[in-house]
N, C-alpha and C positions, 0 to 999 in steps of 0.2 A: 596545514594546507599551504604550498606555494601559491607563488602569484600566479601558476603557469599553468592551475589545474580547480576546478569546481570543486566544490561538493555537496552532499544532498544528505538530508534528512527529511522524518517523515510521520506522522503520527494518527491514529485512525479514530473518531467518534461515530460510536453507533447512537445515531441520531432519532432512532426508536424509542430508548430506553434511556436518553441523555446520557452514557456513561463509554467508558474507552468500548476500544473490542480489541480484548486481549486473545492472545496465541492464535495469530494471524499472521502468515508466513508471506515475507515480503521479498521478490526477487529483484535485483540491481542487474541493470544490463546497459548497455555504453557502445555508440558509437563517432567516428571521427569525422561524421558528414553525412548528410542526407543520402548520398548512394552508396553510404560505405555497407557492410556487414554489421547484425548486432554481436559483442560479446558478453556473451553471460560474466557475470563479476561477482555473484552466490548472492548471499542472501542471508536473511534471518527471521526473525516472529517478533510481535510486539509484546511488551511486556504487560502487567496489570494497570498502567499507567496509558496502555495503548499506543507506547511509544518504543519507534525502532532506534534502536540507538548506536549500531553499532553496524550498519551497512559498509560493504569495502570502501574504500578510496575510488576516486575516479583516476583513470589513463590521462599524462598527460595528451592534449590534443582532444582531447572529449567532447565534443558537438552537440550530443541530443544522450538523453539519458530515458529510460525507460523502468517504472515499476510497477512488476506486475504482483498481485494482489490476490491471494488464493482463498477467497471469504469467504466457499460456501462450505468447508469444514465449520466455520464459524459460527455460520448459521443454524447446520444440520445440528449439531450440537446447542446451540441455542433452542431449536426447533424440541428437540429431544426433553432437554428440562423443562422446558414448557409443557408438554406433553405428562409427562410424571406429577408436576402441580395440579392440573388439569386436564384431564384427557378428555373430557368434554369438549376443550377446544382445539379439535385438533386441525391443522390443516394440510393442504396435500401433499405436505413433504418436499413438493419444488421449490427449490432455490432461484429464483428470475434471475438473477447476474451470479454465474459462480465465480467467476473470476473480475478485475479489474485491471484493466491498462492503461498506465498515462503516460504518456510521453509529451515529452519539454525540451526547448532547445537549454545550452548553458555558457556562458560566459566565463572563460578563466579568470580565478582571483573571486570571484563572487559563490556564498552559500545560498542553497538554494532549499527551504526546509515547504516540505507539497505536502498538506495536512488532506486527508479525505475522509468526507461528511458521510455516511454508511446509514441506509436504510435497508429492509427485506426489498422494497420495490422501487430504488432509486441513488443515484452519489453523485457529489461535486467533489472539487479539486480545488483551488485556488496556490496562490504563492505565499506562505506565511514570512515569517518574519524570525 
């Protein structure tokens, strides 16, 4: 990383089950100012550790970064195994948040690692470390 450019990392806990939330596909997207355009910058999935590790670089001139969070494969498949253990309990299948979006301003020369806390009916964000 230059001085001249951010970067971001990012990692997910499913806070249901205390444990990561693996193969959850995480999109990078970047712009150079609040009225600018967003540009998509790709993406990737967390690993069994819950952890992206390998998001693009940011542009220099990067202003606000944006990731978005495609958890309700995550779920429906969580929902799924559960259902084969148990089909007793099953519930109705709906996902409340299928996706997640955060956006954050960023400072060039500074990491910026946005951990997000994951329940079926609820998520936080903060700024790790």
């Amino acid at each position: 990383m230059s001085a001249t450019t951010a970067s971001v990392s990012t990692h997910i806990l499913d806070t249901s089950v205390g444990r990561p939330a693996e193969a959850v596909a995480v999109h990078l997207s970047a712009r150079p100012g609040r009225a600018a355009d967003w540009q998509a910058l790709g993406g990737s999935a967390t690993d069994a550790d819950g952890r992206c590790k390998d998001l693009p670089a940011l542009p220099e001139g990067t202003t606000h970064v944006r990731l978005d969070f495609a958890v309700e494969p995550y779920f429906e498949k969580k929902q799924a195994d559960a259902q084969q253990d148990a089909p007793a309990n099953r519930d109705s299948g709906a996902v409340f948040f299928p996706e997640v979006a955060i956006t954050f301003a960023v400072q060039p020369g500074e990491h910026y690692h946005v951990p997000l806390l994951l329940n079926p009916f609820g998520y936080s964000v903060y700024r790790g470390s």
